[in-house]
BAKE-994337 format. One record per residue: y, x, z of N, C-alpha, C in turn; residue number from 1. Coordinates in pm, whole numbers. Example, Ala and Ser with C-alpha at 12.3 -4.5 7.8 and 13.67 -1.06 7.14 Angstrom:
2
n.y: -569&n.x: 1319&n.z: 780&ca.y: -450&ca.x: 1230&ca.z: 780&c.y: -330&c.x: 1320&c.z: 780&num: 1
n.y: -225&n.x: 1285&n.z: 708&ca.y: -106&ca.x: 1367&ca.z: 714&c.y: 3&c.x: 1290&c.z: 787&num: 2
***
This chain:
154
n.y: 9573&n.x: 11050&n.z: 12988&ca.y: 9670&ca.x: 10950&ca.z: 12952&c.y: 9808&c.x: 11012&c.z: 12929&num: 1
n.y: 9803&n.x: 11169&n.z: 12944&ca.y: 9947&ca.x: 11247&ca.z: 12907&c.y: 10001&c.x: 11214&c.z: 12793&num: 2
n.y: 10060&n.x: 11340&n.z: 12758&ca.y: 10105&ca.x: 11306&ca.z: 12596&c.y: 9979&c.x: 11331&c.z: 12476&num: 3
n.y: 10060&n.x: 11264&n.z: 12409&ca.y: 9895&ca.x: 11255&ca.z: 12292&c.y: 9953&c.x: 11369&c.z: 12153&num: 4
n.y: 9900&n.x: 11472&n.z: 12138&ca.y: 9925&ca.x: 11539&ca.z: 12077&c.y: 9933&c.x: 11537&c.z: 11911&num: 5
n.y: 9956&n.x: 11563&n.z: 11846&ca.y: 9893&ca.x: 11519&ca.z: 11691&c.y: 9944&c.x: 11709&c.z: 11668&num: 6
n.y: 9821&n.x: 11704&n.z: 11526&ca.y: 9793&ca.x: 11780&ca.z: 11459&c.y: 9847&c.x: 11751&c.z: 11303&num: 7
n.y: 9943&n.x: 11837&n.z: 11252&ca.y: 10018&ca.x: 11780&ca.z: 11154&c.y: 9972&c.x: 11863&c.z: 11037&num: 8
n.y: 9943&n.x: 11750&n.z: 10950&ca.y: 9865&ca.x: 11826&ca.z: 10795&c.y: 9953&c.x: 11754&c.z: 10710&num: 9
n.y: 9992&n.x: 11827&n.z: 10587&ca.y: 9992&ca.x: 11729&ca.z: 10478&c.y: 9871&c.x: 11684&c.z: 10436&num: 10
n.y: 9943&n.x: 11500&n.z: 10414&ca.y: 9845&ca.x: 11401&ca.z: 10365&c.y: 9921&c.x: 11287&c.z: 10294&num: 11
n.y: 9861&n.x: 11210&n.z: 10242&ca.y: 9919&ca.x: 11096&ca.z: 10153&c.y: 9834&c.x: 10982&c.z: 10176&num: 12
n.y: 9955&n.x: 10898&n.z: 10230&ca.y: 9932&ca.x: 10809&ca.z: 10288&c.y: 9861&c.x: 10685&c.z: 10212&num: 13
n.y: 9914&n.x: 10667&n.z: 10118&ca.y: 9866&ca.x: 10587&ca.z: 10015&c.y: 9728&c.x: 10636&c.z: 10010&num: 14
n.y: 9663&n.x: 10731&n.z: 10056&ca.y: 9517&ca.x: 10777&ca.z: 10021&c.y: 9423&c.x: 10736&c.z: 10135&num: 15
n.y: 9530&n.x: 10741&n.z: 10239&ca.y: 9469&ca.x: 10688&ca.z: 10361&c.y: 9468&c.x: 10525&c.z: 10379&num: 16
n.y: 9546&n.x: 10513&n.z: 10321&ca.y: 9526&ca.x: 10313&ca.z: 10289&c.y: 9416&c.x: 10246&c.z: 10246&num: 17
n.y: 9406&n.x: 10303&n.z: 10154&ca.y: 9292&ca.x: 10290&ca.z: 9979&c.y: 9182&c.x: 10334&c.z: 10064&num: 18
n.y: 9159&n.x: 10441&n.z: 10158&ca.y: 9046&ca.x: 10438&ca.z: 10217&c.y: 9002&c.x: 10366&c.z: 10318&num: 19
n.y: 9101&n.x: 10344&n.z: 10421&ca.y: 9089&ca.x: 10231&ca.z: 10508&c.y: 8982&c.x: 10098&c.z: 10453&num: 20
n.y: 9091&n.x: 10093&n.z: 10332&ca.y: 9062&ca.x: 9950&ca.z: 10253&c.y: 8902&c.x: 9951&c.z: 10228&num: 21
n.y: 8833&n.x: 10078&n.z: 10181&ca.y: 8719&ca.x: 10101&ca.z: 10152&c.y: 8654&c.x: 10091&c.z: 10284&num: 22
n.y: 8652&n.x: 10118&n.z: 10384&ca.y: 8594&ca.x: 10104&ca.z: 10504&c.y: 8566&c.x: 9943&c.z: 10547&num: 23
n.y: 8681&n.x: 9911&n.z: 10519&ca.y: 8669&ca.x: 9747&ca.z: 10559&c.y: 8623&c.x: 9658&c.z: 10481&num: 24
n.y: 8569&n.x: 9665&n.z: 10356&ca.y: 8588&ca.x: 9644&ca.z: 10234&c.y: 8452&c.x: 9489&c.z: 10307&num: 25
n.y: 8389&n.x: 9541&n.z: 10375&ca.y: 8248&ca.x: 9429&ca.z: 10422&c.y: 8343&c.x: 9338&c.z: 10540&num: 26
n.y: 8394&n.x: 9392&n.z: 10593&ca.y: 8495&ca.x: 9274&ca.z: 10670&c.y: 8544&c.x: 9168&c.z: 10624&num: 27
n.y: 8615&n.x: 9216&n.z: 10515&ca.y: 8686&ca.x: 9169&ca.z: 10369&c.y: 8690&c.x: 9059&c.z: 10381&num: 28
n.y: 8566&n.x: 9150&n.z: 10301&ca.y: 8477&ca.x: 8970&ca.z: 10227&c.y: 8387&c.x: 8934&c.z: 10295&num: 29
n.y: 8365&n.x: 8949&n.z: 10399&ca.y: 8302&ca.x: 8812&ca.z: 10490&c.y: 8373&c.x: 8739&c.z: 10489&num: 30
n.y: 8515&n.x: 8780&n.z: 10573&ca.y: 8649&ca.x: 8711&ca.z: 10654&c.y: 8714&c.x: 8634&c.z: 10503&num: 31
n.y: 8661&n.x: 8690&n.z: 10363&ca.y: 8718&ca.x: 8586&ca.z: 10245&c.y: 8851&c.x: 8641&c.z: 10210&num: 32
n.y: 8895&n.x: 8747&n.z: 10281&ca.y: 9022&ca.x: 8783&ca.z: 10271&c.y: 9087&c.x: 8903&c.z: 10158&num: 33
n.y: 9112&n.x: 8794&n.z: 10076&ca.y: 9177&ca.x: 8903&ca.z: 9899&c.y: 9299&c.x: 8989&c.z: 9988&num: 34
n.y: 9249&n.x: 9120&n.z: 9936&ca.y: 9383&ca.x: 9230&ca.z: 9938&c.y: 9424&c.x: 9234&c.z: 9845&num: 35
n.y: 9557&n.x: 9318&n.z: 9862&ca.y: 9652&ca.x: 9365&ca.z: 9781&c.y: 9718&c.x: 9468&c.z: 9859&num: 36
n.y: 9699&n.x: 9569&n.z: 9752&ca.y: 9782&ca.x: 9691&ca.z: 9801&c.y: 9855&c.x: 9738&c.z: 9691&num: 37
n.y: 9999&n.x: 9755&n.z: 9757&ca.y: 10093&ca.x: 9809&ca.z: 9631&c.y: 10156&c.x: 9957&c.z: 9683&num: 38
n.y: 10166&n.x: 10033&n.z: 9639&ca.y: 10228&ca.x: 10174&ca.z: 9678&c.y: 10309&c.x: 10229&c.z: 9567&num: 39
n.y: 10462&n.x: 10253&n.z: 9698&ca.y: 10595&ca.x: 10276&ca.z: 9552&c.y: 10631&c.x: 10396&c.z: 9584&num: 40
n.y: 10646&n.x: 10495&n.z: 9485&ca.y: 10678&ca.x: 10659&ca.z: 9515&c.y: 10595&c.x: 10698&c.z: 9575&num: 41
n.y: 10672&n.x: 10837&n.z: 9620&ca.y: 10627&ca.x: 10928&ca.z: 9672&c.y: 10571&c.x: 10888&c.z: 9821&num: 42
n.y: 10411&n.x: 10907&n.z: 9908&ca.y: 10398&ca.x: 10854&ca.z: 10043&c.y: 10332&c.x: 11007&c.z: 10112&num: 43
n.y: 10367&n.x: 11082&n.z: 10057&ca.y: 10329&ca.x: 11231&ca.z: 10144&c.y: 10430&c.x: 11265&c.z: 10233&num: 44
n.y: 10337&n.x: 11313&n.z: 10376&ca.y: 10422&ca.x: 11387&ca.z: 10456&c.y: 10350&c.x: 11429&c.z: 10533&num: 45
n.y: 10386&n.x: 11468&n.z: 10631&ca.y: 10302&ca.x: 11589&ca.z: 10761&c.y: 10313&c.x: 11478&c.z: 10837&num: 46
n.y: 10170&n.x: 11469&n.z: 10857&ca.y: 10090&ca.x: 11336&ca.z: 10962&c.y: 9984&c.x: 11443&c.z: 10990&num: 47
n.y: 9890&n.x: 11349&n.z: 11100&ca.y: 9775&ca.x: 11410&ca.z: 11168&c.y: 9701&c.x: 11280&c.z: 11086&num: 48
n.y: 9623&n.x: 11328&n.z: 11044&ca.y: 9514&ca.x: 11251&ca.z: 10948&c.y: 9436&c.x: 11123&c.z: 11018&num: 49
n.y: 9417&n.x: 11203&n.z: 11108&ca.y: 9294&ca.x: 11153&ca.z: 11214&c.y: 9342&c.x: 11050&c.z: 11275&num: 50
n.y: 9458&n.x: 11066&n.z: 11356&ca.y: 9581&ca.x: 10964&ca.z: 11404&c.y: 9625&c.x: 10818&c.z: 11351&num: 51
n.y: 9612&n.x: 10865&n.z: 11220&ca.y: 9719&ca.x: 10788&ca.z: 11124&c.y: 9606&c.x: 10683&c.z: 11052&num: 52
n.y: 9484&n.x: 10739&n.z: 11013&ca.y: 9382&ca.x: 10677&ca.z: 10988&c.y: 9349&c.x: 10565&c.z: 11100&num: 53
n.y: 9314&n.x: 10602&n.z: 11263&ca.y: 9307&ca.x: 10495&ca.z: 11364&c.y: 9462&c.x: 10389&c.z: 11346&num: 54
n.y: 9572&n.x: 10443&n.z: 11287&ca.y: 9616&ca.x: 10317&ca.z: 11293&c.y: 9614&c.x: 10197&c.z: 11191&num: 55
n.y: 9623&n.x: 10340&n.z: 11026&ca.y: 9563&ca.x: 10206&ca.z: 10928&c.y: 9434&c.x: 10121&c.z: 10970&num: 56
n.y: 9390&n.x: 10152&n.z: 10997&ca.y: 9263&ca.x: 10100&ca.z: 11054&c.y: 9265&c.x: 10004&c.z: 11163&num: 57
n.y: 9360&n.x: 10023&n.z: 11283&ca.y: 9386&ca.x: 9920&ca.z: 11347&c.y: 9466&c.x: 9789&c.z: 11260&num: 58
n.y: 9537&n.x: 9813&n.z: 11203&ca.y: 9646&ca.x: 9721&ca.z: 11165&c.y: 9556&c.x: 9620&c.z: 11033&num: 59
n.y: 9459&n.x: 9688&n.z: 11002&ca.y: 9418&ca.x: 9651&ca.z: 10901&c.y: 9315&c.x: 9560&c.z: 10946&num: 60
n.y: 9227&n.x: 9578&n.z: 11087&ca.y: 9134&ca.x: 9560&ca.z: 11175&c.y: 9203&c.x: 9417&c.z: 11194&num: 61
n.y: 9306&n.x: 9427&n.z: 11258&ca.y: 9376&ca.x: 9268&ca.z: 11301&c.y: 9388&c.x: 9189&c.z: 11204&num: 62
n.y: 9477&n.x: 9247&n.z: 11067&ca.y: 9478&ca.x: 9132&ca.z: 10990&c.y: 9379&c.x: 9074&c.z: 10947&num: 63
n.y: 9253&n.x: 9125&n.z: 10929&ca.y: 9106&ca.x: 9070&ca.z: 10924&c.y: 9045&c.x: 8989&c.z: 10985&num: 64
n.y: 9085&n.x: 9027&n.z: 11181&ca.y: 9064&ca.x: 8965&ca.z: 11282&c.y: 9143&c.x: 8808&c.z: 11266&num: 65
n.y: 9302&n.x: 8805&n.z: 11282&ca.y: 9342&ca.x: 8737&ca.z: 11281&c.y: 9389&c.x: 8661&c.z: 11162&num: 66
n.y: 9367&n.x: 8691&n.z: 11049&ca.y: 9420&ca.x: 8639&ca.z: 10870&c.y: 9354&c.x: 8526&c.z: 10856&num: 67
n.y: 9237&n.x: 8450&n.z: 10966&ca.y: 9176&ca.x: 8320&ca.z: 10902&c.y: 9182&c.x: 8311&c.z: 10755&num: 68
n.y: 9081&n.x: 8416&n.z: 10751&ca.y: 9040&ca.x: 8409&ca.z: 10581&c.y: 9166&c.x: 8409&c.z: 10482&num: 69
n.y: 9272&n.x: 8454&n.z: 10496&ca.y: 9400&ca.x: 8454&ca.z: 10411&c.y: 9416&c.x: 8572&c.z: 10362&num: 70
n.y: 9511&n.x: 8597&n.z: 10270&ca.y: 9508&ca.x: 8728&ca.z: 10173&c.y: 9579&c.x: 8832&c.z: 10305&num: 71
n.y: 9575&n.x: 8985&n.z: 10260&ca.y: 9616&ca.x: 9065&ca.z: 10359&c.y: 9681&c.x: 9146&c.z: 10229&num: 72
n.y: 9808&n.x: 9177&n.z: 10281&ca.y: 9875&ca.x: 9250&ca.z: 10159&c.y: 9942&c.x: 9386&c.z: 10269&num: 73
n.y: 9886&n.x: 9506&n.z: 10203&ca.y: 9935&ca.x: 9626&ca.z: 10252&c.y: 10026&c.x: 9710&c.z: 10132&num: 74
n.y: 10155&n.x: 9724&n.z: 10250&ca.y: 10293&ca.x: 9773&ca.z: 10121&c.y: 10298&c.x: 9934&c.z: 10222&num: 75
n.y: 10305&n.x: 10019&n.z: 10088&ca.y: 10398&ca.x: 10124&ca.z: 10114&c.y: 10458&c.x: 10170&c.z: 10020&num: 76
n.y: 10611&n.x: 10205&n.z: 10092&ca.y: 10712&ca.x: 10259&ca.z: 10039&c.y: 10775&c.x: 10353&c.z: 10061&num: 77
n.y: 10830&n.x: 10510&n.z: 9972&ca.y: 10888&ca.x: 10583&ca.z: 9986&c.y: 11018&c.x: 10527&c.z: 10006&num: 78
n.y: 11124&n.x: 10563&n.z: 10107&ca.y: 11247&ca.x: 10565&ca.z: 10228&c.y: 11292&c.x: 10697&c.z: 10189&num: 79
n.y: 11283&n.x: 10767&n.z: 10102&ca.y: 11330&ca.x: 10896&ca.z: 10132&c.y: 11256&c.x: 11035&c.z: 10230&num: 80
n.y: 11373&n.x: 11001&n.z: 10324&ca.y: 11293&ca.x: 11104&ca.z: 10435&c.y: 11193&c.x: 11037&c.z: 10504&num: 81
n.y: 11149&n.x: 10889&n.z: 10484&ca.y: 11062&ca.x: 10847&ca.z: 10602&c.y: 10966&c.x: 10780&c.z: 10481&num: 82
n.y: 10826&n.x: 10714&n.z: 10536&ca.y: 10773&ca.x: 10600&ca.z: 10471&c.y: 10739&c.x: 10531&c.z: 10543&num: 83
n.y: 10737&n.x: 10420&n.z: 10489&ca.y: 10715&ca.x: 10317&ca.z: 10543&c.y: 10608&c.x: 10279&c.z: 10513&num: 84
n.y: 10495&n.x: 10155&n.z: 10595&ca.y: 10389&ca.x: 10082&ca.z: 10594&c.y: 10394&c.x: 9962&c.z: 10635&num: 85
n.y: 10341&n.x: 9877&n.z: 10567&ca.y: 10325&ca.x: 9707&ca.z: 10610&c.y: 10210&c.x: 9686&c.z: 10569&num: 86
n.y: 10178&n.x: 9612&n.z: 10678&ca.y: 9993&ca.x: 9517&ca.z: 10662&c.y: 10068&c.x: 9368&c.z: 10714&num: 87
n.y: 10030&n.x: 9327&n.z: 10631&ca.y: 10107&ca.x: 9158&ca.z: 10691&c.y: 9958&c.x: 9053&c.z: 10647&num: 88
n.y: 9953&n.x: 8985&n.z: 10735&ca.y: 9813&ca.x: 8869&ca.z: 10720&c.y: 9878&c.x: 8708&c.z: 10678&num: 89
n.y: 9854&n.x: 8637&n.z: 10665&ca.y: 9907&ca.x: 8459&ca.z: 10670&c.y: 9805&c.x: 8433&c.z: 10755&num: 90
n.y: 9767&n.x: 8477&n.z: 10881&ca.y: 9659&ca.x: 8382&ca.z: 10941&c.y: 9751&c.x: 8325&c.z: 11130&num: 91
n.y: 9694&n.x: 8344&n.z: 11158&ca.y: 9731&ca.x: 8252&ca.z: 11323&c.y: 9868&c.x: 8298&c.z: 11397&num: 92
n.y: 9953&n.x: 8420&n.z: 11356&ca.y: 10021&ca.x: 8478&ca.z: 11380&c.y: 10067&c.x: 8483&c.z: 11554&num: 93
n.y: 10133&n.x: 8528&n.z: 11624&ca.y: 10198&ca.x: 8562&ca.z: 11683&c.y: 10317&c.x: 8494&c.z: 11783&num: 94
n.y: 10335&n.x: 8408&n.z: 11867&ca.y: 10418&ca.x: 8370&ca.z: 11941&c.y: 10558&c.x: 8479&c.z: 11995&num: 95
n.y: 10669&n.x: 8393&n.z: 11966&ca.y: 10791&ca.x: 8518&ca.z: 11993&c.y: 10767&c.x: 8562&c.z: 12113&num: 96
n.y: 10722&n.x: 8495&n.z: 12203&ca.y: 10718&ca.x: 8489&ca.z: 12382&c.y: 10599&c.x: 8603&c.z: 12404&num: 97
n.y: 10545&n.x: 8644&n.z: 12270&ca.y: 10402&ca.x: 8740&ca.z: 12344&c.y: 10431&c.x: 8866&c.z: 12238&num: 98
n.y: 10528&n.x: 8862&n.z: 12136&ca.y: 10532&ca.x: 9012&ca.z: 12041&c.y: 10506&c.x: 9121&c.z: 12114&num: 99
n.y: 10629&n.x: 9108&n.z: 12234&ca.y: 10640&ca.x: 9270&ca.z: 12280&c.y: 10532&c.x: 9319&c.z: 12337&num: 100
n.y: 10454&n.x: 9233&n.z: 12425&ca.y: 10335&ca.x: 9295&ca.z: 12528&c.y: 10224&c.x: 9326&c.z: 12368&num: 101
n.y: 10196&n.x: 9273&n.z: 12313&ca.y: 10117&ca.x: 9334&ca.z: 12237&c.y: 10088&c.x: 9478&c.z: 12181&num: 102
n.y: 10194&n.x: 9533&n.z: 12231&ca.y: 10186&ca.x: 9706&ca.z: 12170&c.y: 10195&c.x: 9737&c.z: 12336&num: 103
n.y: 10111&n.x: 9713&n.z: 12460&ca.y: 10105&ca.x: 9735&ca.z: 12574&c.y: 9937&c.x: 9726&c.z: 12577&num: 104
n.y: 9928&n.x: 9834&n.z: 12685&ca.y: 9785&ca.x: 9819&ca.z: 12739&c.y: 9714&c.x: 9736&c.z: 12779&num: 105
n.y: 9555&n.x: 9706&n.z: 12703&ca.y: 9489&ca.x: 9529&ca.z: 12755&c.y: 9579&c.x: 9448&c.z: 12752&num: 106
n.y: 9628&n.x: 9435&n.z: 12648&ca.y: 9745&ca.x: 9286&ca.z: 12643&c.y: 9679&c.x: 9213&c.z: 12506&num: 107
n.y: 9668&n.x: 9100&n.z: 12513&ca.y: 9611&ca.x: 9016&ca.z: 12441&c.y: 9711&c.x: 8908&c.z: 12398&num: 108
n.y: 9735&n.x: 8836&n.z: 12301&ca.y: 9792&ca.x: 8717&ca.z: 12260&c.y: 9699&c.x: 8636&c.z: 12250&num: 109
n.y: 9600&n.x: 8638&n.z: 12240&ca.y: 9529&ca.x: 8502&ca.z: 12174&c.y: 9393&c.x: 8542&c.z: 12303&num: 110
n.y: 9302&n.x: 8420&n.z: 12310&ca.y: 9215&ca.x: 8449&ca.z: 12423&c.y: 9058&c.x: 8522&c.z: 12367&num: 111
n.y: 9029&n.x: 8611&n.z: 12505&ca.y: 8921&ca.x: 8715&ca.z: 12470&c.y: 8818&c.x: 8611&c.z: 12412&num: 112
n.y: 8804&n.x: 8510&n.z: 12454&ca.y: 8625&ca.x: 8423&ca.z: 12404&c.y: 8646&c.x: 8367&c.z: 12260&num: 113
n.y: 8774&n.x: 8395&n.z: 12188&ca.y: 8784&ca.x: 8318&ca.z: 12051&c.y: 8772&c.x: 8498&c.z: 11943&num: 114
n.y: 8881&n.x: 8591&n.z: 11962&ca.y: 8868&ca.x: 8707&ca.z: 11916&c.y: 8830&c.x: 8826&c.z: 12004&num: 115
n.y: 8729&n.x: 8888&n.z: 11976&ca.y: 8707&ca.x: 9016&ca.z: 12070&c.y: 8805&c.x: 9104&c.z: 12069&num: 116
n.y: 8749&n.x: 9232&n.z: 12137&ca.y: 8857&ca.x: 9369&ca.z: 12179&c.y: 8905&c.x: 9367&c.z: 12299&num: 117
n.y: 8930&n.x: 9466&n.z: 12310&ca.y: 9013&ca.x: 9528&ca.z: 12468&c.y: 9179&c.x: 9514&c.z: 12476&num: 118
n.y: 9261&n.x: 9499&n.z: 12347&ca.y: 9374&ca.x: 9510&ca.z: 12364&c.y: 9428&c.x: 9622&c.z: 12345&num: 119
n.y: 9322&n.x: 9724&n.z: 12306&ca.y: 9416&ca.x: 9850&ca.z: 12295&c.y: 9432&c.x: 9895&c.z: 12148&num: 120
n.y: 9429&n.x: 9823&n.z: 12045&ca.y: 9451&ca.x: 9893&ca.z: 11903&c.y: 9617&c.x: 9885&c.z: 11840&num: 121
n.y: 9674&n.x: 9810&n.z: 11917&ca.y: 9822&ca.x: 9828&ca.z: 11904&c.y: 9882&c.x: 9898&c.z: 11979&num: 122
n.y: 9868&n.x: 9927&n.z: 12139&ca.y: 9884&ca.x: 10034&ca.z: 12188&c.y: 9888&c.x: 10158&c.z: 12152&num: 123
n.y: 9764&n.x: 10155&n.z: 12065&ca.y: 9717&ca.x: 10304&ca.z: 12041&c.y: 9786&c.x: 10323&c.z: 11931&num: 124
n.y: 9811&n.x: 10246&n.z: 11869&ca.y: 9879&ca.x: 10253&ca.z: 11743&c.y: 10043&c.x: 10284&c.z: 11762&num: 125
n.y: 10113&n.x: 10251&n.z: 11848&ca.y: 10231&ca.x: 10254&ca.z: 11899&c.y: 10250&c.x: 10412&c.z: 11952&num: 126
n.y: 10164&n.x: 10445&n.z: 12050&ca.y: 10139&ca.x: 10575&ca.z: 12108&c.y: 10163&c.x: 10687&c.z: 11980&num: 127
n.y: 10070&n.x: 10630&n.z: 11866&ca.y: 10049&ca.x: 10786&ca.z: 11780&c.y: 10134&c.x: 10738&c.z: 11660&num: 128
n.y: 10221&n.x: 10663&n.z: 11669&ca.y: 10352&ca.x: 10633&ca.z: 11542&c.y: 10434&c.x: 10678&c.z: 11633&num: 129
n.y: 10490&n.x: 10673&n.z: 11758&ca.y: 10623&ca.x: 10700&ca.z: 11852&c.y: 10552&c.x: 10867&c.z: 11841&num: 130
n.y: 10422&n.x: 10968&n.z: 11892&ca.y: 10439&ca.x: 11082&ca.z: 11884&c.y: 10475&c.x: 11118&c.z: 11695&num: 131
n.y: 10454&n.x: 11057&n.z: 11612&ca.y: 10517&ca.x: 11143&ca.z: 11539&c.y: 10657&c.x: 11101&c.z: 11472&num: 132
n.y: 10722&n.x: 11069&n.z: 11590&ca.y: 10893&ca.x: 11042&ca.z: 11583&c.y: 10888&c.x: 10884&c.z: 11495&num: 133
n.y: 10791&n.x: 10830&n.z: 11455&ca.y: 10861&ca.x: 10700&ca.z: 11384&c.y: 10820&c.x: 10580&c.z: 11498&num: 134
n.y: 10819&n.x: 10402&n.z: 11470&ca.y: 10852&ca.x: 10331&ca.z: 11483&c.y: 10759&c.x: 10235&c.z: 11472&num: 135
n.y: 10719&n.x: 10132&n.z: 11539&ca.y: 10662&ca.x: 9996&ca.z: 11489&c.y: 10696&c.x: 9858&c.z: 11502&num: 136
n.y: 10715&n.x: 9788&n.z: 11465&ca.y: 10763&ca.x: 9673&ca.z: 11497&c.y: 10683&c.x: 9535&c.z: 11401&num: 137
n.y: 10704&n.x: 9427&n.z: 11482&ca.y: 10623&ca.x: 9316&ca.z: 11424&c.y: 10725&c.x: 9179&c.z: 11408&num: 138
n.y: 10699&n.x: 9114&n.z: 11309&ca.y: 10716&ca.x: 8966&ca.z: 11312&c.y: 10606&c.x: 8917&c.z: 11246&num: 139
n.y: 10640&n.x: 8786&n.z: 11290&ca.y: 10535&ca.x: 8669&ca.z: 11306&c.y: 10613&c.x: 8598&c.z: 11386&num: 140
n.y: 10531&n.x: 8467&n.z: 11331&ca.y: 10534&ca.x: 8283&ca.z: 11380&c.y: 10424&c.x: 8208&c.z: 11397&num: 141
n.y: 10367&n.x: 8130&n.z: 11493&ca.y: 10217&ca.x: 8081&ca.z: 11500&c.y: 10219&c.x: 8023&c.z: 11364&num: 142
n.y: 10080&n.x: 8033&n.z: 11310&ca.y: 10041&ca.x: 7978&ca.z: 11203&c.y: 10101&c.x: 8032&c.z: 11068&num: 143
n.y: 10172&n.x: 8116&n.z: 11064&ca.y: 10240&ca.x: 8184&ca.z: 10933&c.y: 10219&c.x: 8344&c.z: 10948&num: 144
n.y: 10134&n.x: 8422&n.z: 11041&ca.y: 10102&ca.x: 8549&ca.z: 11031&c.y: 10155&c.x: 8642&c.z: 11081&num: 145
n.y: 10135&n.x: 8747&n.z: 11041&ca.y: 10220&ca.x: 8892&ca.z: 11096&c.y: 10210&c.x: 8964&c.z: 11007&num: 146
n.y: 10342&n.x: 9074&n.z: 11046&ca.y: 10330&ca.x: 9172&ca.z: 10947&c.y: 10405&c.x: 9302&c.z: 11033&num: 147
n.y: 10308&n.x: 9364&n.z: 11039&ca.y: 10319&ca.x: 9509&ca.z: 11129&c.y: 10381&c.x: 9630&c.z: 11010&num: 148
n.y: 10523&n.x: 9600&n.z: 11048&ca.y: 10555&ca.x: 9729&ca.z: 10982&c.y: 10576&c.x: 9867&c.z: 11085&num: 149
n.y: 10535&n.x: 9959&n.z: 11003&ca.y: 10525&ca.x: 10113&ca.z: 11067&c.y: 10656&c.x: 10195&c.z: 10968&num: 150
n.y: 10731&n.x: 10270&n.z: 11020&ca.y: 10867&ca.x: 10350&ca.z: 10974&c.y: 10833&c.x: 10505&c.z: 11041&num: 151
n.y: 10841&n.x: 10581&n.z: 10921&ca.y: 10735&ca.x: 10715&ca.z: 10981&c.y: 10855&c.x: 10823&c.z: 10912&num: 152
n.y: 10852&n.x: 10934&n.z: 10984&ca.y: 10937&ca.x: 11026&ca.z: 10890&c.y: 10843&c.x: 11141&c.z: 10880&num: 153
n.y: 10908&n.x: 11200&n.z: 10738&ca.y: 10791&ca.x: 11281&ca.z: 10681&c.y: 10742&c.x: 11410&c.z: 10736&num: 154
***
């Protein structure tokens, strides 16, 4: 539970999206849920592949989970020295009173017998965006969604 190390490669992030997207692609469309992914500039930088993949993957995992069949739109944007990432859902969103514990260990917003999981894919996701110096943060409102943006420097 020390520090979590990452292994830093160049990679492009936008490549790691588009694949995500391909992974989930049967989630999708069960859950009915049209993507959209837009990617502006340049999204290369020294990430740990492996890392960065568990979080597209988490973030992408929820909006699926929680998007009640609504579109899921994933943005990235070149910042210069940093990029940025957004996965935002329109589905059940988020109470102000429960944002913060959600990027905490086994912390749940919504109850285990309606959506599964342990609680730890925002955690984990928080853990391996803070080791490579960037940021996460969320808004959301019940019933109008979330949108997990990630702020990463290159």
């Amino acid at each position: 539970m020390g520090n979590l190390n990452v292994r830093r490669e160049a990679m492009d992030l936008a490549a790691a999206a588009r694949e995500s997207l391909l992974r989930f692609e049967g989630p999708l469309a069960e859950a009915g849920c049209a993507v959209e992914l837009t990617a502006e500039g340049d999204l290369r930088g020294e990430w740990d592949p492996v890392r960065l993949d568990q979080v597209v993957d988490n973030l992408i995992s929820n909006a699926v989970k929680y998007g009640a069949g609504k579109p899921v739109e994933v943005r990235l944007r070149d910042r210069g020295e940093r990029v940025e990432l957004q996965v935002s859902d329109h589905g059940i969103g988020i109470d102000e009173a429960d944002q913060a514990r959600v990027f905490e260990r086994f912390e749940r917003a919504v109850s285990t017998r309606r959506f599964g999981g342990f609680g730890l894919g925002l955690w984990i996701a928080r853990r391996v965006i803070e080791a490579h110096g960037g940021t996460i943060r969320l808004s959301s409102a019940p019933g109008l969604g979330s949108t997990f943006t990630v702020d990463l420097p290159r």
